[in-house]
VEXZATOR-539963 format. One record per atom (N, C-alpha, C, O): atom name; z, y, x; residue in three letters; residue number from 1. Coordinates in nm, 4 decimals, padded with zeros to 6 digits. Layout:
<atoms>
   atom         c3         c2         c1   res     n
     CA          Z          Y          X   ala   NUM
...
</atoms>
This chain:
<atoms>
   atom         c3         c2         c1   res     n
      N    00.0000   -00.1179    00.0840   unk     1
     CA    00.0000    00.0000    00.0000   unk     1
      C    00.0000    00.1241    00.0884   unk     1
      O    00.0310    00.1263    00.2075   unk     1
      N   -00.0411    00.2324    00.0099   unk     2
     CA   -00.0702    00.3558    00.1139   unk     2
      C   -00.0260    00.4509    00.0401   unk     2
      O   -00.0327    00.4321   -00.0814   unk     2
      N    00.0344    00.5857    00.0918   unk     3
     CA    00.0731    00.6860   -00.0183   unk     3
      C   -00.0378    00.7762   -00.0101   unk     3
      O   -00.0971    00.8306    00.0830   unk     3
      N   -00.0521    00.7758   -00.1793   unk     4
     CA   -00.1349    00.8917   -00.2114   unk     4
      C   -00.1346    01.0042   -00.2190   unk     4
      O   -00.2225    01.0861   -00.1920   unk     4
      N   -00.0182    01.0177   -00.2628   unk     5
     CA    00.0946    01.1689   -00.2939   unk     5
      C    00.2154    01.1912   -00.2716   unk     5
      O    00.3124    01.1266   -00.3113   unk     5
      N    00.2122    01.2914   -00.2017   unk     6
     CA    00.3699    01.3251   -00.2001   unk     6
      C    00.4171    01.4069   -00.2570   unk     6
      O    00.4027    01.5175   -00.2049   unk     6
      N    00.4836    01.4034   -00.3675   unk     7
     CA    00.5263    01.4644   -00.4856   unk     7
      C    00.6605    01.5416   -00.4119   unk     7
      O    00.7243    01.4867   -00.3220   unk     7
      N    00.6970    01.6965   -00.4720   unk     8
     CA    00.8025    01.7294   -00.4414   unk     8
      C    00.9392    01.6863   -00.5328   unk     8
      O    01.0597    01.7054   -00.5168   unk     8
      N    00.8836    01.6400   -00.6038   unk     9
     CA    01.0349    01.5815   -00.6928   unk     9
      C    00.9974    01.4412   -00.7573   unk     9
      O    00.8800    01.4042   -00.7589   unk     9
      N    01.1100    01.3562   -00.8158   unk    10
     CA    01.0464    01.2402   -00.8661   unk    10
      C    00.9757    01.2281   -00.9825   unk    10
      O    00.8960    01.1370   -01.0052   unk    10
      N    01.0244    01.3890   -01.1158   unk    11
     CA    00.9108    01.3801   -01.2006   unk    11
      C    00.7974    01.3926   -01.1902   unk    11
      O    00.7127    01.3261   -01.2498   unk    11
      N    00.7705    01.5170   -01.0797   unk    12
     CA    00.6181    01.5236   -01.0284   unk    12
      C    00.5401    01.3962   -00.9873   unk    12
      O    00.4182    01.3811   -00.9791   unk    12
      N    00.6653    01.2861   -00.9574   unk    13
     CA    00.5517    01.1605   -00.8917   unk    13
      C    00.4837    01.1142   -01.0189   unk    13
      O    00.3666    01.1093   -01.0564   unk    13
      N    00.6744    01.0622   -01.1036   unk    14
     CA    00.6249    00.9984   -01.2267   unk    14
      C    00.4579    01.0391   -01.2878   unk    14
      O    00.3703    00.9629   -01.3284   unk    14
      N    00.4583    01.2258   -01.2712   unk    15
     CA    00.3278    01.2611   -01.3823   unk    15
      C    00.1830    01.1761   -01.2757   unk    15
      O    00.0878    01.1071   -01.3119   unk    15
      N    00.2093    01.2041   -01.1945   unk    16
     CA    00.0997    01.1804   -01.1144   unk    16
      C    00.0482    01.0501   -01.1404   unk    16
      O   -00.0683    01.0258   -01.1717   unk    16
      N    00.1538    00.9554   -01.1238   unk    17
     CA    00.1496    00.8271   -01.1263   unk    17
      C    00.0898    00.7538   -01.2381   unk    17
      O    00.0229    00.6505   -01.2393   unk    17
      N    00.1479    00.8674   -01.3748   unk    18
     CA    00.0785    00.8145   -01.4982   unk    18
      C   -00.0471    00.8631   -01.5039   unk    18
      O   -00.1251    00.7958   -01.5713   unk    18
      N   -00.0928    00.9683   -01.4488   unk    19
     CA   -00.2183    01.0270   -01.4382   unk    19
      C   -00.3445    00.8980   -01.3730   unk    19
      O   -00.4541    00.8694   -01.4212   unk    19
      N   -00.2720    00.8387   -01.2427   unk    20
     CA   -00.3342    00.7319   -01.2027   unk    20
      C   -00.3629    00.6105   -01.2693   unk    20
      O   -00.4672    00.5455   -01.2640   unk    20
      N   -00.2597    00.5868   -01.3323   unk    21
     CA   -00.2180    00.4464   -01.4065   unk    21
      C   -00.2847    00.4552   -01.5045   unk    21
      O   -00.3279    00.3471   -01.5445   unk    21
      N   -00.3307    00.6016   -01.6010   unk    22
     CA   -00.4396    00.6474   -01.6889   unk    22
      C   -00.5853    00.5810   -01.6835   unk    22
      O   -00.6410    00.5042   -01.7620   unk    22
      N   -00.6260    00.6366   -01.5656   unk    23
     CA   -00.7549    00.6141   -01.4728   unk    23
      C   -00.7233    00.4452   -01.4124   unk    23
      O   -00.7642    00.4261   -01.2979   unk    23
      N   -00.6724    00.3565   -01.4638   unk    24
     CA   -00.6930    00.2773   -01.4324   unk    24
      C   -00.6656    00.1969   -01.2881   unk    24
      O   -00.7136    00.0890   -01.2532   unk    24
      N   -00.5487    00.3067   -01.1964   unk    25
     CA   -00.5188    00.2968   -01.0460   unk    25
      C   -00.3611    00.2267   -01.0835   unk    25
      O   -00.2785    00.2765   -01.1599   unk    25
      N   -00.3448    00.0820   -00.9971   unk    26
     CA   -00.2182    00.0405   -01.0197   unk    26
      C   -00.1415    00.1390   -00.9172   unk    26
      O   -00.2061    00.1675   -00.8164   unk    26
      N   -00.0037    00.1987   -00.9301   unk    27
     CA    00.0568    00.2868   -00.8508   unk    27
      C    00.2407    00.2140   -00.8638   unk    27
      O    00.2773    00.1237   -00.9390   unk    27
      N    00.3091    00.2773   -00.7821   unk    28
     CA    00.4120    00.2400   -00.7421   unk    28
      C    00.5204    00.3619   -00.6976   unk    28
      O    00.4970    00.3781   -00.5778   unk    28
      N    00.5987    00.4298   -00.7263   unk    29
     CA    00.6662    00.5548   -00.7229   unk    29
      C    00.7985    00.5017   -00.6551   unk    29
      O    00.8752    00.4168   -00.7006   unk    29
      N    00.8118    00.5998   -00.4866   unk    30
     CA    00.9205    00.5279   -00.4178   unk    30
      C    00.9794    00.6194   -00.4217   unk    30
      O    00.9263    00.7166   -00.4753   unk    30
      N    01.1299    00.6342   -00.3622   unk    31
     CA    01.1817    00.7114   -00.2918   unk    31
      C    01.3299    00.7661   -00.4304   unk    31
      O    01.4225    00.8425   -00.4032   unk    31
      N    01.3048    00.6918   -00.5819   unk    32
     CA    01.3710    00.7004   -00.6295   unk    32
      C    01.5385    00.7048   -00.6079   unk    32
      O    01.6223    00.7906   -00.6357   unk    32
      N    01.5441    00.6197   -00.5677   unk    33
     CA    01.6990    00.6227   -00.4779   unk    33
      C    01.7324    00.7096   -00.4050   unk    33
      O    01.8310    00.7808   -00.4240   unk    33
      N    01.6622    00.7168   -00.3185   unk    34
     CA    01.7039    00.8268   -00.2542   unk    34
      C    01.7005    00.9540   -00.2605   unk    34
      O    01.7149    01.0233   -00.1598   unk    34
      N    01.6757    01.0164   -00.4120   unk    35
     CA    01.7412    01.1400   -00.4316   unk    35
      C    01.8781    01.1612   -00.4771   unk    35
      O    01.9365    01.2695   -00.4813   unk    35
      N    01.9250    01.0428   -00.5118   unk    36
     CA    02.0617    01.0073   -00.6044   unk    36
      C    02.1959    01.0748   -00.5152   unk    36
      O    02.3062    01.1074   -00.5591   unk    36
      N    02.1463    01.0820   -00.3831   unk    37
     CA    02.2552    01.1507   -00.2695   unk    37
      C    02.2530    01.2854   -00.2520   unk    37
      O    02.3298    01.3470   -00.1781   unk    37
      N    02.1244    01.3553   -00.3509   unk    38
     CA    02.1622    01.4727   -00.3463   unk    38
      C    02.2180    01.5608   -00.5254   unk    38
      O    02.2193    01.6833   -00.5370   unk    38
      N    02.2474    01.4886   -00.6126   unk    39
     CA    02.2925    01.5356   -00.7184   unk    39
      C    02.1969    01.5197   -00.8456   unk    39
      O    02.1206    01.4272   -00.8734   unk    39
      N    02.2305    01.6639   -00.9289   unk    40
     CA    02.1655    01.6819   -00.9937   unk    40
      C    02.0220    01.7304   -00.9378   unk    40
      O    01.9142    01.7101   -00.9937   unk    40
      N    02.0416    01.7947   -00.8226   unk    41
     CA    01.9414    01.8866   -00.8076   unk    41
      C    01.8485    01.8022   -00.7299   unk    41
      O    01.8907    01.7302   -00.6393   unk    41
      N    01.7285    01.8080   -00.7605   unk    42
     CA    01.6241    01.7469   -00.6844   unk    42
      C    01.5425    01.7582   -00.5430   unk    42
      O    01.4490    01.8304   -00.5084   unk    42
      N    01.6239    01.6475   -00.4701   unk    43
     CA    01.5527    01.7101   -00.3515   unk    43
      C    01.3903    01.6417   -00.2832   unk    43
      O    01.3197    01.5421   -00.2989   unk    43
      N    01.3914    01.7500   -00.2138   unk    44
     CA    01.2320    01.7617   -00.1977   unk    44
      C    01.1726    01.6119   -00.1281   unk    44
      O    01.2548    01.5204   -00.1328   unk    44
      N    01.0260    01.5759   -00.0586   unk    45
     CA    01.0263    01.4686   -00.0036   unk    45
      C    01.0344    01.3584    00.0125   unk    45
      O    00.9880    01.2812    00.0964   unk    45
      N    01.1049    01.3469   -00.0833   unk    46
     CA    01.1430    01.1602   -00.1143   unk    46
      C    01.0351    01.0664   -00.1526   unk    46
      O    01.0042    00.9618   -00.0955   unk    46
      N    00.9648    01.1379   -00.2936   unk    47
     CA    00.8946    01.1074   -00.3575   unk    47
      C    00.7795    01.0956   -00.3544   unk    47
      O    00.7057    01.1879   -00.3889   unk    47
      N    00.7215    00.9460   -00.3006   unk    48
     CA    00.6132    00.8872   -00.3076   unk    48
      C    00.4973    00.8335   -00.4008   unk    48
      O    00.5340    00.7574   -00.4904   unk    48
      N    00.3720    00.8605   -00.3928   unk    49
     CA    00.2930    00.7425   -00.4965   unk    49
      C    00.2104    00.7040   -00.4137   unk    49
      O    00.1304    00.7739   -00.3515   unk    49
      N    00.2280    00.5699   -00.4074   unk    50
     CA    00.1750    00.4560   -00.3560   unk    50
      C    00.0921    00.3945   -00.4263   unk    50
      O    00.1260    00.3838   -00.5442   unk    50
      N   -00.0291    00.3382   -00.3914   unk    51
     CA   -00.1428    00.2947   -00.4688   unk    51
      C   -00.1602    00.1908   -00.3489   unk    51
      O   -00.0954    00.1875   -00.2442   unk    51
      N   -00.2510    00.1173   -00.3848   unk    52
     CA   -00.3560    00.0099   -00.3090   unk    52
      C   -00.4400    00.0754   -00.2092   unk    52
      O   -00.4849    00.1900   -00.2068   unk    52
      N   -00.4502   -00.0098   -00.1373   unk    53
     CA   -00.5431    00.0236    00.0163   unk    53
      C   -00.6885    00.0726   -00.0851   unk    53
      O   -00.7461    00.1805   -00.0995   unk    53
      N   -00.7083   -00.0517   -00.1371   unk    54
     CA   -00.8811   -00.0388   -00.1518   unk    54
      C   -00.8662    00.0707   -00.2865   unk    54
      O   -00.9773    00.0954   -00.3332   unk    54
      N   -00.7521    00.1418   -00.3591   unk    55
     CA   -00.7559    00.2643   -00.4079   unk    55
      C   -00.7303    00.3726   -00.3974   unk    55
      O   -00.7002    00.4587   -00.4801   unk    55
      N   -00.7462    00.3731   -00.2490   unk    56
     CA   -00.6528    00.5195   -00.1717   unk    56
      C   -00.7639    00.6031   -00.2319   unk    56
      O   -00.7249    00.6746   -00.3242   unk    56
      N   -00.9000    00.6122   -00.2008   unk    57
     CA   -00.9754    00.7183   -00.1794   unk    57
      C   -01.0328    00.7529   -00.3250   unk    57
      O   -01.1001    00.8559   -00.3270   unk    57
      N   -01.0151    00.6691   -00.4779   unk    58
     CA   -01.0348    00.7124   -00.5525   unk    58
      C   -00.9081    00.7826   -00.6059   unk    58
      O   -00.9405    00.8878   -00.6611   unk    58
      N   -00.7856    00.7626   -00.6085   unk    59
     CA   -00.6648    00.8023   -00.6319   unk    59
      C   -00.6496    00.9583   -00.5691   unk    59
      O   -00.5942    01.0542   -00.6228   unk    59
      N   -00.7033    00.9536   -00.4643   unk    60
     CA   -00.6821    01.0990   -00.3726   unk    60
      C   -00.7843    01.1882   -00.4321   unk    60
      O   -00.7632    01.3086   -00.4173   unk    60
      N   -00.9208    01.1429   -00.5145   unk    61
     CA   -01.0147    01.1891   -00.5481   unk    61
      C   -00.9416    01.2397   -00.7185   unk    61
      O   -00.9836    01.3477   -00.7602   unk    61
      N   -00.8367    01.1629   -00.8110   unk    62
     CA   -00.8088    01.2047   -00.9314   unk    62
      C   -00.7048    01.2835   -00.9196   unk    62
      O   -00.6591    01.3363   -01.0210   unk    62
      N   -00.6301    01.3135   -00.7557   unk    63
     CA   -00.5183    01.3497   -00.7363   unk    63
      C   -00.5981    01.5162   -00.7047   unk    63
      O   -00.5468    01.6217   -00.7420   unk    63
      N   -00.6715    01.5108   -00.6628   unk    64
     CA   -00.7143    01.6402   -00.5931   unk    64
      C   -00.7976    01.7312   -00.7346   unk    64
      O   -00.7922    01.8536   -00.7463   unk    64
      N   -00.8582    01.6544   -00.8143   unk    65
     CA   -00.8784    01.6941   -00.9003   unk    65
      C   -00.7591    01.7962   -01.0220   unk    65
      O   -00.7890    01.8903   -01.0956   unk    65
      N   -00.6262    01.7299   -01.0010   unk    66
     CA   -00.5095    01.7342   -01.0750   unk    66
      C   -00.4105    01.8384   -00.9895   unk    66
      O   -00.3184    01.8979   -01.0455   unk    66
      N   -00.4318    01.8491   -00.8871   unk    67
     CA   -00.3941    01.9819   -00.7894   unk    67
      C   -00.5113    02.1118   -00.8306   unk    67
      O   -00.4865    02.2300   -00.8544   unk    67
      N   -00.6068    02.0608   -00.8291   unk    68
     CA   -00.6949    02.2256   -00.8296   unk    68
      C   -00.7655    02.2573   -00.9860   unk    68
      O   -00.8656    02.3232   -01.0140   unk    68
      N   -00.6245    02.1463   -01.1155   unk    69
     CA   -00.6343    02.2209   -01.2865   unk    69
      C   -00.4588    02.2481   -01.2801   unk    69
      O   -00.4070    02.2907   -01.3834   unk    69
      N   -00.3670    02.2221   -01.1540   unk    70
     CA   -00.2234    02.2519   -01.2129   unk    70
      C   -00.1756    02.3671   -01.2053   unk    70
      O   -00.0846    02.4014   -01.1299   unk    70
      N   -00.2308    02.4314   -01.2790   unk    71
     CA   -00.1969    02.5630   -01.3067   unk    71
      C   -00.0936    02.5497   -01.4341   unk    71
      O   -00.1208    02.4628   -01.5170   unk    71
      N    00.0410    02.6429   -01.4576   unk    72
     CA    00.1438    02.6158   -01.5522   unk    72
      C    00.0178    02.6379   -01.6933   unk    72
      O   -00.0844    02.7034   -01.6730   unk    72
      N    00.0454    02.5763   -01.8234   unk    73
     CA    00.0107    02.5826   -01.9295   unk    73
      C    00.1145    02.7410   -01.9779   unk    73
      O    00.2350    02.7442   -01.9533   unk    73
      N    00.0432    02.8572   -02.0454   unk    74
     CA    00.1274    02.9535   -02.1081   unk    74
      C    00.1657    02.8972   -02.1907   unk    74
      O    00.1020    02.8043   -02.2405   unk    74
      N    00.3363    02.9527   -02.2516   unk    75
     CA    00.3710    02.8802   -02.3996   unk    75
      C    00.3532    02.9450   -02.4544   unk    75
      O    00.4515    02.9640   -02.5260   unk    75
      N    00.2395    03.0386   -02.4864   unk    76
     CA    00.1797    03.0995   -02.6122   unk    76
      C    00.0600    03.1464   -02.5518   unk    76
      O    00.0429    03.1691   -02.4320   unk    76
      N   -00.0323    03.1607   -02.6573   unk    77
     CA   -00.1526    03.2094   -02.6376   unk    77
      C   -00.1872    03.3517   -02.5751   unk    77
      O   -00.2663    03.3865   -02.4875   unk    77
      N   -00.0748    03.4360   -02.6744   unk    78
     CA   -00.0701    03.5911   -02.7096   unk    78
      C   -00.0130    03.6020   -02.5076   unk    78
      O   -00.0815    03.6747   -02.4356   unk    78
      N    00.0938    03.5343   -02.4521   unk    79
     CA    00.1625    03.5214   -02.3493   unk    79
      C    00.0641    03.6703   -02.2638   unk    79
      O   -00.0568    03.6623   -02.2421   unk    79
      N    00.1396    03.7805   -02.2314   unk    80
     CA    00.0633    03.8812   -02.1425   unk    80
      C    00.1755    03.8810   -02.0333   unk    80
      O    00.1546    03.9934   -01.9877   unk    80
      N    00.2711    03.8362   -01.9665   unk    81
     CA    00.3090    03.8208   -01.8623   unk    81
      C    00.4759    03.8792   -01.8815   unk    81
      O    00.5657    03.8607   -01.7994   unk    81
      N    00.4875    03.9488   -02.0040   unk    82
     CA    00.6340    04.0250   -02.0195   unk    82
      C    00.7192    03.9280   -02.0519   unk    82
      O    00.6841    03.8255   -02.1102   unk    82
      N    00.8652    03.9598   -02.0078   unk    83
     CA    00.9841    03.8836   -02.0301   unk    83
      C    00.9751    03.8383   -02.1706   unk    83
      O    00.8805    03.8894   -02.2305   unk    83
      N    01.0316    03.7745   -02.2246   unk    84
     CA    01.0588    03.7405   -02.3937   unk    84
      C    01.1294    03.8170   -02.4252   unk    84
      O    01.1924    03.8689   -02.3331   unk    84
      N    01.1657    03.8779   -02.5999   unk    85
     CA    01.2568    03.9671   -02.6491   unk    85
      C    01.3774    03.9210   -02.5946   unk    85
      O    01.4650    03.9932   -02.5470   unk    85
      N    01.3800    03.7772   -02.6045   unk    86
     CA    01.5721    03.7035   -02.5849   unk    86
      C    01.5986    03.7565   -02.4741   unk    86
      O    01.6958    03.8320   -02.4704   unk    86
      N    01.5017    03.7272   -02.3228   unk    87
     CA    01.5783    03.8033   -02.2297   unk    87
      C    01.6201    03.9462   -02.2249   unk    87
      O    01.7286    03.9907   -02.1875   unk    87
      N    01.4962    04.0229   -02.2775   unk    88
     CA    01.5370    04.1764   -02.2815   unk    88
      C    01.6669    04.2305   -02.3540   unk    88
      O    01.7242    04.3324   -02.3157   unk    88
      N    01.7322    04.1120   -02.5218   unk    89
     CA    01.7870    04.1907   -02.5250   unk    89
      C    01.9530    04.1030   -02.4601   unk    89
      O    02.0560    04.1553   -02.5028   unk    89
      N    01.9607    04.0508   -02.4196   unk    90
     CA    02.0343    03.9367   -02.3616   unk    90
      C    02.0841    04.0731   -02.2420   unk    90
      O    02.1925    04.1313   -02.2388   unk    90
      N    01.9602    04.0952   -02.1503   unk    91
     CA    02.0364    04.1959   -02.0213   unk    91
      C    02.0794    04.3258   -02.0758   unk    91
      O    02.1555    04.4023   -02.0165   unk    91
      N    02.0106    04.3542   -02.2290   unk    92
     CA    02.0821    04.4888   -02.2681   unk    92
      C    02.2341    04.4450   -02.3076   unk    92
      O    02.3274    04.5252   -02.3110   unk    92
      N    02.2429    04.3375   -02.3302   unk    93
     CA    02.3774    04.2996   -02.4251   unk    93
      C    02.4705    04.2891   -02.3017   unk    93
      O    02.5870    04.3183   -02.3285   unk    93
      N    02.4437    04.2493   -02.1549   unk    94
     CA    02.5168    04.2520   -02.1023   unk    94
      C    02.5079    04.3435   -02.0345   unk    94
      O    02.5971    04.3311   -01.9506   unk    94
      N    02.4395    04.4556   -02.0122   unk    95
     CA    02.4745    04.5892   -01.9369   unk    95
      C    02.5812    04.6318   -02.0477   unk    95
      O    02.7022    04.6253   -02.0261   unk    95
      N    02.5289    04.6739   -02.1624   unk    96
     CA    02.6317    04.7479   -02.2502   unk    96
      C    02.7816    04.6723   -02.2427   unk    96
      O    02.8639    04.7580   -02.2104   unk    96
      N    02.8239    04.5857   -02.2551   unk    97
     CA    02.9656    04.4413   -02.2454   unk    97
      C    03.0047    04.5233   -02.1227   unk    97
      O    03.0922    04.6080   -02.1408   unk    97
      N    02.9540    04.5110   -02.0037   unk    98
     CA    02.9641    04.5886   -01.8607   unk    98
      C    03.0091    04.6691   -01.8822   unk    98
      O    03.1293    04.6694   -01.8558   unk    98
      N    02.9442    04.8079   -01.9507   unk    99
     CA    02.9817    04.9600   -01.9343   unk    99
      C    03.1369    04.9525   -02.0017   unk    99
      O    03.2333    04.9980   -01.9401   unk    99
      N    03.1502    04.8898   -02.1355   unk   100
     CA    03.2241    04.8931   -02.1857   unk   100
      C    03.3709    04.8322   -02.1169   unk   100
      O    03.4845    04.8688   -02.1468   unk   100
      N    03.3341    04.7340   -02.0212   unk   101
     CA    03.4338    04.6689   -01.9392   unk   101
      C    03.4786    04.7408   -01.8595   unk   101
      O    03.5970    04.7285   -01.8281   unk   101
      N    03.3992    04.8369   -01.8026   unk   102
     CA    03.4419    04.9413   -01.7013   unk   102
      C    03.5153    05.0619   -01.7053   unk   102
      O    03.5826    05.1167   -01.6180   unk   102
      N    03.4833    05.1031   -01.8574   unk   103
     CA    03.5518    05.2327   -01.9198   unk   103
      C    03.6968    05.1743   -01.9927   unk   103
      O    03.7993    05.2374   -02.0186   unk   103
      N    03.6708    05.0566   -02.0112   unk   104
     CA    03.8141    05.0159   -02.0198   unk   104
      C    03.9613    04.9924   -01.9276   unk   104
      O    04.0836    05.0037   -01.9361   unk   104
      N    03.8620    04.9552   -01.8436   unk   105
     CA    03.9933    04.9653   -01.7190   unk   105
      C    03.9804    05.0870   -01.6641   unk   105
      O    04.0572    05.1229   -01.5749   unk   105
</atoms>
């Protein structure tokens, strides 16, 4: 077996992997364990996809394809790049809580 990808986290392998496994590439996702020593938080590197010798070069061919469409999906259409209302009024709610904390003491 040969790695195809090196995913920075283990969901990134998982997607990849199903992306392959889609297309018909048997794949194999390592390195699972060994993020378990760093927490919740995911650390980088671990995470392998392993395919077959004689499917390295089509795998690298659906992989490269899947690097140069992964661009984030917007969660809305309308999406023009501004914060959401929740955050805007979320930091007004806590500047004002602030001022008020301050004039109190």
């Amino acid at each position: 077996m040969q790695i195809a990808y090196r995913a920075k986290d283990i969901t990134e392998a998982h997607i990849v992997a199903g992306l392959l496994n889609a297309r018909g590439i048997e794949t194999h996702v390592g390195g699972l364990y060994l993020q378990g020593a760093m927490g919740e938080i995911g650390a980088a590197g671990f995470s392998n996809v392993h395919v077959g010798d004689e499917d390295l070069y089509p795998a690298r061919q659906v992989i490269a394809e899947y690097e140069a469409n992964g661009q984030a999906v917007p969660a809305t259409e309308t999406d023009d790049g501004k914060p959401d209302s929740y955050a805007r009024w979320f930091l007004l709610t806590m500047a004002v809580l602030a001022l008020i904390w301050l004039n109190v003491r």
